[in-house]
C-alpha positions as CSV (number, residue, x, y, z in Angstrom):
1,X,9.9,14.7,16.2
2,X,12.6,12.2,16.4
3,X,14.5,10.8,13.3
4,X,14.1,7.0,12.8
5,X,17.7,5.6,11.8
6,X,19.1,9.0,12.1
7,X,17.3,9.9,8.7
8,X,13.5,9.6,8.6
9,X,11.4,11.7,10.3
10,X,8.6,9.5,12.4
11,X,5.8,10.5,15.1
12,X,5.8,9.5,18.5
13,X,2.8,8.2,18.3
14,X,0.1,7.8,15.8
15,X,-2.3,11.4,15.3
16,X,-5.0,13.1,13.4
17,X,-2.7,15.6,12.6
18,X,-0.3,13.2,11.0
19,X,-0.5,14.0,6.9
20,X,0.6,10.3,4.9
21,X,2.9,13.2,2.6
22,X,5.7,13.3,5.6
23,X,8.8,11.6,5.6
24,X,8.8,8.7,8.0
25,X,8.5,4.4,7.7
26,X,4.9,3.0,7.0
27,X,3.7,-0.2,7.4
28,X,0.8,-0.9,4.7
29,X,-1.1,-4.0,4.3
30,X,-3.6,-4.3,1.1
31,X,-6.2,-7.1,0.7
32,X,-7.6,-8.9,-1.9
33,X,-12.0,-8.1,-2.4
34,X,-13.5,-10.4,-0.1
35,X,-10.2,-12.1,0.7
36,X,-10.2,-13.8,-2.5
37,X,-6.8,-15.9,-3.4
38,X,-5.9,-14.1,-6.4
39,X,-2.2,-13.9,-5.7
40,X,-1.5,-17.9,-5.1
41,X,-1.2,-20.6,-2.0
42,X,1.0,-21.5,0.4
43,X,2.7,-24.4,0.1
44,X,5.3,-26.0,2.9
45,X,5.3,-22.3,4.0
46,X,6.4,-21.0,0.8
47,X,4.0,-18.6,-1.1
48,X,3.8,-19.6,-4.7
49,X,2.6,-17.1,-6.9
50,X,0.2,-16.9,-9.1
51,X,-0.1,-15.3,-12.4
52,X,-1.5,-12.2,-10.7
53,X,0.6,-12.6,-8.0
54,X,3.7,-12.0,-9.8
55,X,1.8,-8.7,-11.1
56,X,1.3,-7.5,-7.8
57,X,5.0,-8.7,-6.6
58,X,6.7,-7.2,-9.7
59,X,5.0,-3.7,-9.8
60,X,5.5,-3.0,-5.8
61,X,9.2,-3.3,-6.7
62,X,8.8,-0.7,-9.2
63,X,7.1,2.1,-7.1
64,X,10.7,3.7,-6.5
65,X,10.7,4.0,-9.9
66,X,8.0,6.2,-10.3
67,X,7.9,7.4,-7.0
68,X,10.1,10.3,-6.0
69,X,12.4,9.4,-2.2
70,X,10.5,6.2,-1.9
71,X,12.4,3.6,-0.7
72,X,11.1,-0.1,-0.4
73,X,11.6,-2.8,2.9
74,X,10.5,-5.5,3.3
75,X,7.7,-6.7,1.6
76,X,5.4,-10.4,0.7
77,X,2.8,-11.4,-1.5
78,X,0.7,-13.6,0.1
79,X,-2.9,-15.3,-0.9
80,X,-5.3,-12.6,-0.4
81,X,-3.0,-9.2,1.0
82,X,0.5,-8.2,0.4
83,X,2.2,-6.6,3.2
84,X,5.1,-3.9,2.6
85,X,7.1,-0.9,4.2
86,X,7.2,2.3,2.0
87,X,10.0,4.9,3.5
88,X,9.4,8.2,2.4
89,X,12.7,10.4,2.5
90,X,11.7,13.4,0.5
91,X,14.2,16.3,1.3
92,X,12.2,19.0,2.2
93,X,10.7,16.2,5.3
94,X,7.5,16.4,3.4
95,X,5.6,18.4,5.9
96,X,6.2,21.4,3.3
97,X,3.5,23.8,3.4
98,X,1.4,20.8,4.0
99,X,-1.9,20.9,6.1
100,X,-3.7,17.9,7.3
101,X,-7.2,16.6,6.7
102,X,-8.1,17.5,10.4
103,X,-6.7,21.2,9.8
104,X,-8.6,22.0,7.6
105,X,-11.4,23.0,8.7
106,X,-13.8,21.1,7.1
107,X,-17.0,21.9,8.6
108,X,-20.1,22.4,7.1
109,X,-19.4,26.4,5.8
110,X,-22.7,26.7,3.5
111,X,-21.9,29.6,1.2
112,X,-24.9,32.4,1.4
113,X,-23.7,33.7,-2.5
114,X,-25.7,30.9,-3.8
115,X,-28.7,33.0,-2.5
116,X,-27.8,35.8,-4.5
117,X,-28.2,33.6,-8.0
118,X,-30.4,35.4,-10.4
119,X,-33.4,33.3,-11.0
120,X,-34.3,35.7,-14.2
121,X,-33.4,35.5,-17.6
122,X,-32.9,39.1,-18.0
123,X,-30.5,40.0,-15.0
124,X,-29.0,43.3,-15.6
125,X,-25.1,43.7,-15.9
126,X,-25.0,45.3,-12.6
127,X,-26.4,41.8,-11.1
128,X,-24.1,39.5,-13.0
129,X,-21.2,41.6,-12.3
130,X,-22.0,41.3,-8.7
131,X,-22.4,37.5,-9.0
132,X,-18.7,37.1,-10.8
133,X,-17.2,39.0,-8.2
134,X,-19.1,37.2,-5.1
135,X,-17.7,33.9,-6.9
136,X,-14.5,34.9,-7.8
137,X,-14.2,36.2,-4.2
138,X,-14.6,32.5,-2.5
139,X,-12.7,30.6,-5.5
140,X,-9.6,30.9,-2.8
141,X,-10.9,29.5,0.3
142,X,-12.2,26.8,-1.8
143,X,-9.4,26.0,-3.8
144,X,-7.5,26.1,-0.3
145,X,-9.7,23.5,0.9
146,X,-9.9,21.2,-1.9
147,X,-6.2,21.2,-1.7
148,X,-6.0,20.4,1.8
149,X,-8.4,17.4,1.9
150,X,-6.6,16.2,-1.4
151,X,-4.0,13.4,-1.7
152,X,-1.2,15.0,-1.8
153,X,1.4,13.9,-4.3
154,X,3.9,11.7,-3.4
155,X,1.9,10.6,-0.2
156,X,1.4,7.2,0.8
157,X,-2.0,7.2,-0.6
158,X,-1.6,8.6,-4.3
159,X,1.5,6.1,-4.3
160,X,-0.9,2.9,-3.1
161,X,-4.0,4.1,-5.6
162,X,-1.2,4.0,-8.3
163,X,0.1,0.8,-7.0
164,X,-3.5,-1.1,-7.0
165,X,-4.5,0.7,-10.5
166,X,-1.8,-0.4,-11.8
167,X,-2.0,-4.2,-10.7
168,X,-6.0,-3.9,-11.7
169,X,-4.6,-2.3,-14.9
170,X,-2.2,-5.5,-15.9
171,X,-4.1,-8.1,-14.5
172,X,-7.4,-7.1,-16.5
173,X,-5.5,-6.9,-20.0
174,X,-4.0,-10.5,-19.7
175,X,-7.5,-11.1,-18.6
176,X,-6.8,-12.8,-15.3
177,X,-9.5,-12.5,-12.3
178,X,-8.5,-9.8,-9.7
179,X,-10.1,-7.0,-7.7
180,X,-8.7,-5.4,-4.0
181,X,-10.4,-4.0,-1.2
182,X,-11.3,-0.5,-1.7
183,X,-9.5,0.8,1.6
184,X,-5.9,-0.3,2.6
185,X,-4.6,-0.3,6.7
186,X,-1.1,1.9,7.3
187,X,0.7,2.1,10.6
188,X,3.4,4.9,11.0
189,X,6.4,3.0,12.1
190,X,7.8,4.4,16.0
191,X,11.2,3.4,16.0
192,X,13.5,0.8,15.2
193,X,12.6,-2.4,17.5
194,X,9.1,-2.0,16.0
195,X,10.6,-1.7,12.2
196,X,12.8,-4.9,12.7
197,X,9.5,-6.4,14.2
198,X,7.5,-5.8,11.4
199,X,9.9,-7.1,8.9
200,X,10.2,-9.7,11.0
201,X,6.5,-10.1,10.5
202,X,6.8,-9.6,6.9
203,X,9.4,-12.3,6.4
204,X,7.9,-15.0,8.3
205,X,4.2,-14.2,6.7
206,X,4.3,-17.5,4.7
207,X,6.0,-19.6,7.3
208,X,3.0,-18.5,10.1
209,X,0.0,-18.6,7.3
210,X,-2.3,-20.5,9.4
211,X,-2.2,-18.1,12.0
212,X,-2.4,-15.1,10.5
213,X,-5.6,-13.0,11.1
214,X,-6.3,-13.5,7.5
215,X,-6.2,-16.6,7.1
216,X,-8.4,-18.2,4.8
217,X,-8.6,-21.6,2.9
């Protein structure tokens, strides 16, 4: 692992073992439901926000603020996505006792207690006894596994879901069309001619609006 400014931990390259909880730079990009411009236009190159726009611009700048070791970079609202960098600097690296979604074993383990269920009405003690303790006896492996295919807190996707809820949240009360796309894109960011890249990206976003690949009119 190598340390990206001397401070956050990154990967070398992009794995299935990677869990979105560790400590490194992320490149996220969210867009609108069916590209819909719900966040403005470009005019001249500039973005001009709308009223929802200015939701989703204002609230980004508050995920520090209720995220723990997030830090912001660069970031644009644009007609139908917004593109940001979320730094995660958590001081434990993040990777604390933390197992990823392709550790954990998630095969298909069917559990054979469910055979032992007592289709009767008047099971005996003996037989619900045995039941309690055949359940009680799995409740850890499958607490273990719902917590390992679980967002962890703090990772990139609990902090976007709060981030998109929260925009969805605002925007319907004032009662202002909106909606995203149910998935988001992230990209684990290498080193630092790819970061200054990106936020090179970022910054220019309304300036190279006609061709970007999600371009619409």
């Amino acid at each position: 692992m190598g340390k990206y400014k001397n401070k956050y931990r990154i990967a070398s390259a992009r794995a299935q073992w990677w869990d979105y909880g560790w400590n490194g730079a992320y490149f996220i990009t969210i867009c609108t439901q069916n590209r819909e411009h719900f966040f403005g236009e470009i005019n001249d190159g500039k973005m001009v926000l709308s009223s929802v726009g200015v939701i989703a611009d204002i609230l980004w700048h508050e995920i520090p603020n209720h995220s723990k070791f997030v830090e912001l970079g660069d970031f644009v609202v644009m007609p139908n996505h917004i593109h940001g960098i979320l730094i995660l600097d958590k001081p434990d690296g993040g990777n604390n006792n933390v197992q990823s979604v392709a550790d954990s074993g998630s095969g298909n383990d069917n559990d054979n207690d469910n055979d032992n269920v007592v289709e009767t009405l008047h099971a005996t003690s003996l037989q619900l006894q045995q039941l309690q303790q055949s359940q009680q006896s799995q409740q850890p492996k499958f607490n273990e596994k719902m917590a390992a295919i679980s967002p962890k807190s703090n990772s990139i996707s609990t902090i976007i879901r709060s981030y998109k809820s929260a925009v969805t949240k605002h925007a319907n009360r004032l009662g202002l069309e909106n909606g995203w796309q149910t998935r988001f894109h992230d990209h684990i960011i290498r080193d630092d001619a790819e970061y200054q890249r990106i936020s090179d990206y970022i910054v220019n976003n309304p300036a190279n609006w006609q061709e970007d690949k999600f371009y619409t009119v």
